[in-house]
C-alpha positions as CSV (number, residue, x, y, z in Angstrom):
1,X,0.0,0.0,0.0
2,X,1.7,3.3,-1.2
3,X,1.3,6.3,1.2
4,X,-0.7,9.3,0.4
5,X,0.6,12.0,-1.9
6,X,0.5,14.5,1.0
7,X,2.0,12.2,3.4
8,X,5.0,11.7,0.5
9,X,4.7,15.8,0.4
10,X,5.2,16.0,4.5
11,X,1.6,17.7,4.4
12,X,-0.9,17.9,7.7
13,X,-3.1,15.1,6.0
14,X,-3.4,11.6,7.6
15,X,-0.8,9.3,5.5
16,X,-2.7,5.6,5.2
17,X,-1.6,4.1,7.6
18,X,0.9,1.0,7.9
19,X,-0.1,-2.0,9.6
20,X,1.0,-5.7,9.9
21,X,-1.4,-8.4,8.8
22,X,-3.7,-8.2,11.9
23,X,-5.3,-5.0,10.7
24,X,-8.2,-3.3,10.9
25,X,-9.5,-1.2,8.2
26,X,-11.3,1.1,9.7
27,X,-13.1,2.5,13.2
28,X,-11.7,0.1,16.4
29,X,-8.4,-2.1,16.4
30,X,-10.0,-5.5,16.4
31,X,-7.2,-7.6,14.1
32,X,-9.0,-8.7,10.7
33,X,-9.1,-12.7,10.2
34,X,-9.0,-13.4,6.2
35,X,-11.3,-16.0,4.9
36,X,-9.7,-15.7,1.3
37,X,-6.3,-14.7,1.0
38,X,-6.7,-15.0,-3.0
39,X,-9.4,-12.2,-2.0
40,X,-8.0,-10.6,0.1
41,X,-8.8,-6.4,-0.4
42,X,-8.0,-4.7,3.2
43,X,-9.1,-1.3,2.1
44,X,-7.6,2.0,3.7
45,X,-8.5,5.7,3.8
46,X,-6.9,8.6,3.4
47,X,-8.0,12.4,2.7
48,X,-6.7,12.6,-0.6
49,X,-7.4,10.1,-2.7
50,X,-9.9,7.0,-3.1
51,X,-9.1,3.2,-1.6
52,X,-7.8,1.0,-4.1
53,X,-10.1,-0.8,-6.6
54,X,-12.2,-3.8,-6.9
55,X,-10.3,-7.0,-7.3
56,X,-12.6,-8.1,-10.3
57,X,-10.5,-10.9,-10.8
58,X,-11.0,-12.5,-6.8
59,X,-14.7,-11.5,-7.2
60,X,-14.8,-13.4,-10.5
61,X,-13.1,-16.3,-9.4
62,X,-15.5,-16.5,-6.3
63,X,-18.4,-16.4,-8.6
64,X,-17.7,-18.4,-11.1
65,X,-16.2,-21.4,-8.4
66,X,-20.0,-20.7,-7.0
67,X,-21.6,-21.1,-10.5
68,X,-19.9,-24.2,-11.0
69,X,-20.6,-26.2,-7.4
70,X,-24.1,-24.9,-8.0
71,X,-24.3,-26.6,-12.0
72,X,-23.3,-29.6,-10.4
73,X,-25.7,-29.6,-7.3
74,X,-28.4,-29.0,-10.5
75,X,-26.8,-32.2,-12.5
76,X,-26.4,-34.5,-9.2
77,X,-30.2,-33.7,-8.2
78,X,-31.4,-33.8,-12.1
79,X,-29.8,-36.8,-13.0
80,X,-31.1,-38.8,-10.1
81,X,-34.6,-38.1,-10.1
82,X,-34.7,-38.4,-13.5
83,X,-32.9,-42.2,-13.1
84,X,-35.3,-42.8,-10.2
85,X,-38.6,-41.9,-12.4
86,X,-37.5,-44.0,-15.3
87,X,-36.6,-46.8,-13.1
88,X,-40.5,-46.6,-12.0
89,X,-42.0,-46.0,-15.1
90,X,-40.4,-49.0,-16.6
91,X,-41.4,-51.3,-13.4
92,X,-44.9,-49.7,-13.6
93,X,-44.8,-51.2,-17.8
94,X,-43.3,-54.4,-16.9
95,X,-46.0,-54.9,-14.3
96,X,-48.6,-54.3,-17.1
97,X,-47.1,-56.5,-19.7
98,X,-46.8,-59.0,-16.9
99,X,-50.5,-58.8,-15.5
100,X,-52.3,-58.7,-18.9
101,X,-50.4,-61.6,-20.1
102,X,-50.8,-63.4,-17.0
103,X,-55.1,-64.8,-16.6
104,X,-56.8,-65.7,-14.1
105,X,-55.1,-64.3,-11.5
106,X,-56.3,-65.1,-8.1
107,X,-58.0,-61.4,-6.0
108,X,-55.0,-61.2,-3.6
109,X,-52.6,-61.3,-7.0
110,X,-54.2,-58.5,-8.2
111,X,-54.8,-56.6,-5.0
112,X,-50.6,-56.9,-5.0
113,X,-50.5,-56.0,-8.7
114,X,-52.6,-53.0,-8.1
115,X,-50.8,-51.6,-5.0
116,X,-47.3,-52.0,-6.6
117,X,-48.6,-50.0,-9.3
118,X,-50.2,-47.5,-8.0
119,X,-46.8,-46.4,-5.7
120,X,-44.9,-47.1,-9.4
121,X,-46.6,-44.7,-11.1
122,X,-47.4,-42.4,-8.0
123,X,-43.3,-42.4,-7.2
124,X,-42.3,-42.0,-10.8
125,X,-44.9,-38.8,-10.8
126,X,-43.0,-37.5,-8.0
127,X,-39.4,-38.1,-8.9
128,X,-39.8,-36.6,-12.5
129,X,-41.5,-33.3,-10.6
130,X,-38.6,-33.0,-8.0
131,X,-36.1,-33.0,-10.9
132,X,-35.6,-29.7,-12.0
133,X,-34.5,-26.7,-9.3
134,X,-36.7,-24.6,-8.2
135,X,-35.1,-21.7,-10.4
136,X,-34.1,-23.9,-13.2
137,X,-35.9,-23.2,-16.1
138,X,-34.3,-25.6,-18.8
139,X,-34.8,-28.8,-16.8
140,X,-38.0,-27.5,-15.8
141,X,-39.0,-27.6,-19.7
142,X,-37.1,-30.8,-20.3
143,X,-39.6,-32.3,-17.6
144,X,-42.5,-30.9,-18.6
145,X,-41.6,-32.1,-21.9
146,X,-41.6,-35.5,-20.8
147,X,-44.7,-35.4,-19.2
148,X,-46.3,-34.2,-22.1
149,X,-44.8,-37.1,-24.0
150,X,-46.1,-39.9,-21.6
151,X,-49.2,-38.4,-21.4
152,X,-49.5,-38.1,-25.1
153,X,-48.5,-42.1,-25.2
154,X,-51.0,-42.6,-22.2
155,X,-54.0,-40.7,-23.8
156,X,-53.6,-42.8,-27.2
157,X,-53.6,-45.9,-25.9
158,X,-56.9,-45.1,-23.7
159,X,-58.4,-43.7,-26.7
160,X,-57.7,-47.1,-28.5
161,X,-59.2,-48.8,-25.5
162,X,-62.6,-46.4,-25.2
163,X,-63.1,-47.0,-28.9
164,X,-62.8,-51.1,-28.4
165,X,-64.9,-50.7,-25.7
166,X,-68.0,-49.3,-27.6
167,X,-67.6,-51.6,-29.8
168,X,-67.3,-54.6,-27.8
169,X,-69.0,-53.8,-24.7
170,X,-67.5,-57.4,-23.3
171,X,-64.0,-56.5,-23.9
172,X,-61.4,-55.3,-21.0
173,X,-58.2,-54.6,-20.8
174,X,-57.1,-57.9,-19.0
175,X,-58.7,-61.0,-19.5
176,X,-58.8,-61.7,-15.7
177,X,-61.7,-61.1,-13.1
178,X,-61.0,-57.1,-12.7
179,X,-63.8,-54.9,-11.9
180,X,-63.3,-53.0,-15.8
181,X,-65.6,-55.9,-16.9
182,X,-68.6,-54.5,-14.8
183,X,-71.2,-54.4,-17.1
184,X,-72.6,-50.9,-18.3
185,X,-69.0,-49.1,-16.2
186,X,-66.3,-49.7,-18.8
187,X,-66.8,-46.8,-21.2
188,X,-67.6,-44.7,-18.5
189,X,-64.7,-45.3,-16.3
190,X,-62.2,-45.7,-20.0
191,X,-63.6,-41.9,-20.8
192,X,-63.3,-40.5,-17.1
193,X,-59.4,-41.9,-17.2
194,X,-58.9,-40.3,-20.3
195,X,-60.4,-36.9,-19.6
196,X,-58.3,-36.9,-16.5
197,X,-55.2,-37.7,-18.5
198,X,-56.5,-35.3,-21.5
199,X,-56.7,-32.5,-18.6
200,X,-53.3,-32.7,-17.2
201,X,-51.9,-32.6,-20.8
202,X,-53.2,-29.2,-21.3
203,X,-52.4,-28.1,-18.0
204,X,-48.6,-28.9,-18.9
205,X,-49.0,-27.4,-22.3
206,X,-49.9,-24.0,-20.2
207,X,-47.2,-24.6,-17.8
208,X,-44.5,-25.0,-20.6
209,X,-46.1,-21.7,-22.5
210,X,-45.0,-19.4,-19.3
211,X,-41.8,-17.6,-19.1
212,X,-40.3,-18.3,-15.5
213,X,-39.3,-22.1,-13.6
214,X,-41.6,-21.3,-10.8
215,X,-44.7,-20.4,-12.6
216,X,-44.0,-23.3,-14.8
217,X,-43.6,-26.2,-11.4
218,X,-46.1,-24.7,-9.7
219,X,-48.6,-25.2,-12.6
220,X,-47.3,-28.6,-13.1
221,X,-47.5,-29.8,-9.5
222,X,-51.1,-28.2,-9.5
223,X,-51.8,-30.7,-12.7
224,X,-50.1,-33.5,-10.4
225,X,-52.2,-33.1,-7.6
226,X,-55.8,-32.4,-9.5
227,X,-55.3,-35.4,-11.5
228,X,-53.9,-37.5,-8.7
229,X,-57.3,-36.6,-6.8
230,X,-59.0,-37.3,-9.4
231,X,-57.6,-41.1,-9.6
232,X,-58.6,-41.3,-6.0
233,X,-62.0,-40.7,-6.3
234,X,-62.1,-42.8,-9.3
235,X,-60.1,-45.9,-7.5
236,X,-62.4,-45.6,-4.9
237,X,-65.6,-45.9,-6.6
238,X,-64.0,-48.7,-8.5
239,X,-63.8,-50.7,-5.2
240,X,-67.0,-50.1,-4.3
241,X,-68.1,-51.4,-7.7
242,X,-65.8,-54.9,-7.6
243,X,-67.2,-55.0,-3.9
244,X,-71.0,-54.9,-4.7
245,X,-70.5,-57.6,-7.7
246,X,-67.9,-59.7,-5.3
247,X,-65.2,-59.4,-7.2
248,X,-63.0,-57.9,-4.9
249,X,-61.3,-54.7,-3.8
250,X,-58.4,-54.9,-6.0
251,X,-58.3,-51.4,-7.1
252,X,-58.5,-49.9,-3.7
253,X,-54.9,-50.6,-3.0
254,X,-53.5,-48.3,-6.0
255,X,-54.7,-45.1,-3.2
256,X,-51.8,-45.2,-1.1
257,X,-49.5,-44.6,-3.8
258,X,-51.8,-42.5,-5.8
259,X,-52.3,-40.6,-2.5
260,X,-48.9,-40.0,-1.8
261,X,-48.6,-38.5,-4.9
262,X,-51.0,-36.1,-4.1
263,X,-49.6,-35.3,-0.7
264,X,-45.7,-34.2,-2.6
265,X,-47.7,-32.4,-4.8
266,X,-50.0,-29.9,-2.2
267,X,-46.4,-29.8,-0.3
268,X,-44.0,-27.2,-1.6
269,X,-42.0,-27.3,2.1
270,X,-41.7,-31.0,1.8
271,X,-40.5,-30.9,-2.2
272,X,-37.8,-28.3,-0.5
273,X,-36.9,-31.0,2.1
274,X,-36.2,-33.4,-0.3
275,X,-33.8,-30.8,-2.3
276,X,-32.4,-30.1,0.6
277,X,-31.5,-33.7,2.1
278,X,-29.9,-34.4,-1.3
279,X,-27.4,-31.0,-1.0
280,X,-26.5,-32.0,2.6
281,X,-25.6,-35.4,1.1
282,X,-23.5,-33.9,-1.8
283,X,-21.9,-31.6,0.9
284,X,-21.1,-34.5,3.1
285,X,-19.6,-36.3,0.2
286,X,-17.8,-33.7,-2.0
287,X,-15.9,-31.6,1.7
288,X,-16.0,-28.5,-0.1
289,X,-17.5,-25.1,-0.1
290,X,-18.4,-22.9,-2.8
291,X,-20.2,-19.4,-2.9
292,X,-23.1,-21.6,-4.3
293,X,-25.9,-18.8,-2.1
294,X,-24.2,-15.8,-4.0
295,X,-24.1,-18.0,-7.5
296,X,-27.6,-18.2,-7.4
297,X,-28.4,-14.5,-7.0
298,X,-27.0,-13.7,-10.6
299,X,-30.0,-16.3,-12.1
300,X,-28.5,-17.2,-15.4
301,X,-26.7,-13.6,-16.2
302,X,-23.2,-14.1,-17.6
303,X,-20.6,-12.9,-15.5
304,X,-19.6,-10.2,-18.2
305,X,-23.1,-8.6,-18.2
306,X,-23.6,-8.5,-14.4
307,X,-20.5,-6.5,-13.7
308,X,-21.5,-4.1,-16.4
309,X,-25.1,-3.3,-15.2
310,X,-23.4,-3.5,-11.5
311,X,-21.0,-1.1,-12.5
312,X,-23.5,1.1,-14.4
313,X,-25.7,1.5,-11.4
314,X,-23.2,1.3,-8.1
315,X,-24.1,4.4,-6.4
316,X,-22.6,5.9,-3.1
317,X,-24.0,8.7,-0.8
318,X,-21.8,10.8,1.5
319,X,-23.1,10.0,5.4
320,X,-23.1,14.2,5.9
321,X,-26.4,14.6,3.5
322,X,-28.5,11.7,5.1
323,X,-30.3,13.0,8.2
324,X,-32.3,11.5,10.7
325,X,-35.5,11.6,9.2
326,X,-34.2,10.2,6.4
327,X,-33.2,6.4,8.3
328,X,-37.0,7.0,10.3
329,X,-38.8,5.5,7.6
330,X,-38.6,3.3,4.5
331,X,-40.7,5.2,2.0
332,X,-39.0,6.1,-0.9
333,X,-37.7,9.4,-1.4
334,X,-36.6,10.4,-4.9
335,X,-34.7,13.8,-3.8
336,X,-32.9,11.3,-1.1
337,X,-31.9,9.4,-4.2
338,X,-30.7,12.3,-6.0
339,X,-28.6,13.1,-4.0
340,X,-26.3,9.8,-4.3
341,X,-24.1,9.9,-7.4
342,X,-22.6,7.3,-9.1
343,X,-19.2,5.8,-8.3
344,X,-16.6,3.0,-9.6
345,X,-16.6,-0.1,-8.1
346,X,-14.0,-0.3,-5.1
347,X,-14.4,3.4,-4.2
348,X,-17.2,3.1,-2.2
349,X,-16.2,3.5,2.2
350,X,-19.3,1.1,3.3
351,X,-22.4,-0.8,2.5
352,X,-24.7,-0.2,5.4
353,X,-27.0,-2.8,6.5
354,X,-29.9,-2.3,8.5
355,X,-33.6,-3.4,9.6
356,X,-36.1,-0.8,9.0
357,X,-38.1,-2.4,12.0
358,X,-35.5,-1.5,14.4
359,X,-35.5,1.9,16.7
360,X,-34.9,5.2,14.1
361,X,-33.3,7.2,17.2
362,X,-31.4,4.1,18.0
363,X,-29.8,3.3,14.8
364,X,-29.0,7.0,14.0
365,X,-27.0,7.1,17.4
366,X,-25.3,4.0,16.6
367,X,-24.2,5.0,12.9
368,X,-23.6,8.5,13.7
369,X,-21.1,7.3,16.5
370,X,-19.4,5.4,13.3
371,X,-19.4,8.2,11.3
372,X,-17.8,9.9,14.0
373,X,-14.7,7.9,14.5
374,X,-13.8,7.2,10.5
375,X,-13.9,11.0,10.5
376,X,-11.6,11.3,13.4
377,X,-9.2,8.8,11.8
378,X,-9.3,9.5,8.5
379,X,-10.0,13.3,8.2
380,X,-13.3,13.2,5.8
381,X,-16.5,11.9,5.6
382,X,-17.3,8.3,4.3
383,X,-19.3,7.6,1.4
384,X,-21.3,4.7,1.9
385,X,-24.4,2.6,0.4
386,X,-27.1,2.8,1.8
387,X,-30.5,0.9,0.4
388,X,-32.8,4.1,0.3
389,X,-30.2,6.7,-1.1
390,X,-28.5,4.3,-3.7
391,X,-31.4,1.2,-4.5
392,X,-33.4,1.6,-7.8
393,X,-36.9,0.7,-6.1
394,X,-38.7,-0.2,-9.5
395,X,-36.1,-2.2,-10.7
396,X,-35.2,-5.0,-7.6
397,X,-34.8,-8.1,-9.4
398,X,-32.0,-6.7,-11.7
399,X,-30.4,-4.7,-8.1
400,X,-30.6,-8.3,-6.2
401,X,-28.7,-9.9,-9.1
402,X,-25.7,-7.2,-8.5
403,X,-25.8,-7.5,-5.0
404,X,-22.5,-9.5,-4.7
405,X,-21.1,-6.9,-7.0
406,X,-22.5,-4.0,-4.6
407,X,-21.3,-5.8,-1.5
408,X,-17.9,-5.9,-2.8
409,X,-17.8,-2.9,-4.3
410,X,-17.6,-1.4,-0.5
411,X,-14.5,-1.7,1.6
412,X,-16.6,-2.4,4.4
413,X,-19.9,-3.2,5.9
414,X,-21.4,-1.7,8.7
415,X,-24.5,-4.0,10.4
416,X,-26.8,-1.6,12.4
417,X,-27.8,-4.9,14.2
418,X,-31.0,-4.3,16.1
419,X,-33.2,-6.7,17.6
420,X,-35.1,-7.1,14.5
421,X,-32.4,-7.0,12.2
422,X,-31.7,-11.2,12.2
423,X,-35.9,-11.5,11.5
424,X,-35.6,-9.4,8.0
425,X,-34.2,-11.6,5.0
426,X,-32.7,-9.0,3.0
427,X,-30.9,-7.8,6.2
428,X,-29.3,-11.7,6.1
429,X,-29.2,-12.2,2.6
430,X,-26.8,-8.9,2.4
431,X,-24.8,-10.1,5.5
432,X,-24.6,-13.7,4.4
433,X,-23.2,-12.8,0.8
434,X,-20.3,-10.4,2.4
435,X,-18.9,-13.5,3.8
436,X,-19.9,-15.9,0.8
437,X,-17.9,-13.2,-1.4
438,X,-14.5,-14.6,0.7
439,X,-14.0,-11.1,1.8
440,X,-12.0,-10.0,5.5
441,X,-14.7,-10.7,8.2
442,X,-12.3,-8.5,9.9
443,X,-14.0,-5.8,7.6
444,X,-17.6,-6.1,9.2
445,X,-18.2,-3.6,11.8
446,X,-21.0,-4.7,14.1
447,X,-22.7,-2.5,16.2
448,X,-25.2,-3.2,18.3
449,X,-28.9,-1.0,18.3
450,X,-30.0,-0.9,21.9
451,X,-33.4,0.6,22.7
452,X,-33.4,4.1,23.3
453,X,-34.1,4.1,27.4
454,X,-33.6,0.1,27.8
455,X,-30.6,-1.4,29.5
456,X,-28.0,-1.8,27.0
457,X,-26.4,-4.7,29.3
458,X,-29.8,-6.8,28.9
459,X,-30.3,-5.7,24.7
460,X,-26.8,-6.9,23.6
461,X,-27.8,-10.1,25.7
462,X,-30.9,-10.6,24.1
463,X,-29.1,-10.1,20.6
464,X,-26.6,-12.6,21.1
465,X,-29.3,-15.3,21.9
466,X,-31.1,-13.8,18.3
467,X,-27.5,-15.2,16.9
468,X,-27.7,-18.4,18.6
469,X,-31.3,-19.4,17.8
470,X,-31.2,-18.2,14.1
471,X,-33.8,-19.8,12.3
472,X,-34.5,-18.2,8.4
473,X,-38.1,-19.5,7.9
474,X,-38.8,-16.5,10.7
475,X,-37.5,-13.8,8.2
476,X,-39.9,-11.8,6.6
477,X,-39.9,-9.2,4.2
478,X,-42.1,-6.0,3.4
479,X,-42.9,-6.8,0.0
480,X,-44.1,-10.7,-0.6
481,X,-42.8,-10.9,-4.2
482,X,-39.2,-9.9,-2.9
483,X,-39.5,-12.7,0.0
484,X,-40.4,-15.5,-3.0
485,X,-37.7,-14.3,-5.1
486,X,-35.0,-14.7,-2.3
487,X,-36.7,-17.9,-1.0
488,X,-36.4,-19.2,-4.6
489,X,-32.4,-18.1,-4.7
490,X,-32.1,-20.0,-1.3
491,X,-33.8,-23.1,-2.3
492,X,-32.0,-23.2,-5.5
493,X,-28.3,-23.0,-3.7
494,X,-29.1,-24.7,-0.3
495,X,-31.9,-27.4,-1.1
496,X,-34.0,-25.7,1.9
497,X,-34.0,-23.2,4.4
498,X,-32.5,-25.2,7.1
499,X,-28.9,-25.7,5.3
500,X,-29.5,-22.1,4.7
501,X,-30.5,-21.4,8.6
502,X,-27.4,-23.5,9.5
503,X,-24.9,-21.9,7.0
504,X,-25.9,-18.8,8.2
505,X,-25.3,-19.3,11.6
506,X,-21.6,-21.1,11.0
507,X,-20.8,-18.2,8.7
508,X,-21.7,-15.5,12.3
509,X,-19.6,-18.3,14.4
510,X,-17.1,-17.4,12.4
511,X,-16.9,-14.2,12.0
512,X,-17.0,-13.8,15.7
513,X,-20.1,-11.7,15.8
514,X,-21.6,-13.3,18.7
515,X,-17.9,-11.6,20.9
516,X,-18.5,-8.8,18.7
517,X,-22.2,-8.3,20.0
């Protein structure tokens, strides 16, 4: 680190300041611990001129070693289900070719026949569904793709079978006792299965015609689950029918399966569960640890066009124009926003992060006692990010995608950490993707937003428990939209939110924020 040019000119102004490798960049003397040493960028401050620039390279690397641990989480989880679905498909066929060349099959043969089945095809349902990411919106058209193939296959062969049924109101599928020879029900129950079938199809024909991965699953496990009620109701009023003609209740075994089925499909948290079993597993196996959380907030952006719409919209503010009105309330202020200006990458003092839930008179003690001391030690005042003065409010999805970019854009990041600030998930999305980024931990200044009037003794305690007990599926966020969009990063990098809670709370063990607090 060179010194200053008025240091080198003898001058009155502060020289940057020389320091051995535990050092702190900033307000305090706390040593700095470096996660990365590759990305390593201890920023210091001086009167004259600017810190040094953004190590594009490190934050490349970081991403793009993210990007690749999270294209093989996708493969791993793809290429499984996708293995597992066929595997049950074909069992489900086999059983059929089996069956139907197989008469006279005693009722306890074909009670077994018809509860293998029914978890065959239920499971292979299921496993095909739970293929794709929640985010990924290739695979999610590759599945729905072959769903609409199988269907197609399904819905022909039914429509062969309805037309042989008209015209030979004796025929069935099987030549064994199975209650599809009821007189005067097999044409009925032949068109009910294929309208059912005939209905899904078009459901995934609507789901594949939509633009994002979530509207597309979420219409295709809606098609799952209709049509898997729909088989119950029809299973179960074929029991009742091979009951009253003492045939036997063969079909009623196909409803645990079919049931189950239904059960994945009405269960987003339990389709996340899965996901997320499968990337504990993959973490257990593979001992690494990749930026995977931060991968996932650039969606499928390239690398190049991310850090040129991060650089074309990084904005700083300097702390001496923000008042305390201005951190009282979260309603957006467009003269607040004029007032930030645009700025390179790397020259930005801090990204502050902050609840808006937490005490106004509070947290503008606390940041103005920061401000105070950078002044002190560095002669000026700090230019810093701050969501309200520097976020483009109509255009989040393309700001969340720069975040990593934002975050290390700033030399530092200040956490205003009030008792609400943990229960916010932008607040811990922004703290958790400093860290992800491999940047100092030594660079995160925590300080702690007491009550105005409380014991501060009994609030810092109460704030360190909040660390303890982390638990993300507690976060919340102002605008719903915003809290799906994040949910879906976390489920795409973690599985589900409890790898994300526990990540999250390993990443503030060791960063030492719970001494810090």
């Amino acid at each position: 680190l060179k010194p200053s040019a008025e240091a080198r000119a003898g001058s009155d102004a502060p020289a940057l300041r020389h320091r051995p490798r535990a050092m702190r960049c900033g307000p305090g003397d706390r040593p700095v611990r470096t996660i990365s040493r590759s990305n390593r960028r201890c920023a210091t401050f001086s009167a004259a001129g600017p810190p040094e620039s953004l190590d594009v390279e490190g934050v490349k690397h970081t991403l793009d070693a993210g990007r690749r641990a999270l294209r093989e989480f996708r493969c791993c989880v793809f290429t499984a289900m996708v293995v597992f679905a066929c595997c049950c498909m074909a069992g489900s066929w086999a059983l059929e070719f089996i069956y139907g060349q197989s008469p006279g099959h005693a009722s306890w043969a074909a009670c077994a026949f018809h509860f293998v089945e029914g978890w065959l095809v239920g499971a292979g349902n299921v496993f095909l569904g739970l293929a794709p990411l929640p985010d990924d919106l290739v695979r999610t058209r590759i599945v729905l793709m072959a769903f609409l193939v199988s269907l197609g296959v399904f819905c022909s062969v039914k429509s062969w079978g309805l037309l042989r049924a008209s015209s030979d109101p004796d025929w069935c599928w099987a030549d064994i006792e199975d209650v599809h020879c009821v007189p005067l029900t097999n044409i009925g129950l032949w068109s009910l299965n294929l309208v059912n079938d005939a209905a899904l199809f078009c459901v995934m024909c609507l789901a594949l015609a939509r633009k994002k991965a979530e509207t597309m699953q979420s219409l295709m496990w809606s098609g799952v689950g209709i049509n898997a009620g729909v088989n119950i109701c029809r299973f179960a009023v074929l029991a009742a029918l091979s009951c009253a003609t003492h045939i036997g209740p063969a079909p009623l075994f196909r409803l645990p399966g079919t049931a189950f089925c239904m059960y994945i499909a009405v269960r987003e948290p339990f389709r996340h569960r899965v996901h997320g079993t499968l990337r504990r597993h993959l973490q257990v196996r593979r001992k690494r640890k990749a930026a995977t959380g931060v991968a996932a907030l650039l969606g499928s952006s390239s690398m190049a066009e991310i850090l040129d719409k991060a650089r074309a919209r990084f904005r700083c503010i300097d702390l001496s124009l923000i008042v305390e009105a201005d951190v009282a309330h979260n309603h957006p202020d467009p003269a607040l926003f004029s007032k930030s200006t645009s700025t390179s990458l790397g020259t930005c003092d801090a990204f502050i992060t902050h609840s808006w839930h937490d005490d106004p008179r509070a947290k503008w003690e606390a940041l103005q006692d920061w401000r105070a001391k950078f002044v002190a030690e560095n002669g000026r005042e700090p230019k810093v990010w701050i969501d309200k003065c520097c976020l483009d409010q109509t255009n989040i999805d393309l700001d969340l995608r720069c975040l990593p970019i934002f975050i290390s854009g700033c030399n530092r990041m200040v956490v205003l950490f009030g008792s609400s600030y943990l229960s916010r998930l932008w607040c811990v999305i922004e703290l958790f993707t400093f860290v992800q980024m491999g940047l100092d931990i030594g660079l995160i200044d925590l300080l702690p937003v007491c009550r105005s009037g409380s014991d501060h003794a009994g609030d810092k305690a109460e704030l360190v428990r909040m660390l303890r007990r982390f638990d993300v599926s507690q976060c919340s966020c102002f605008n719903y939209a915003d809290k799906e969009k994040m949910q879906n990063v976390i489920y795409a990098a973690f599985g589900d939110l409890r790898n994300f809670s526990q990540e999250v709370s390993r990443t503030l063990q060791a960063a030492e924020l719970l001494e810090s607090a």
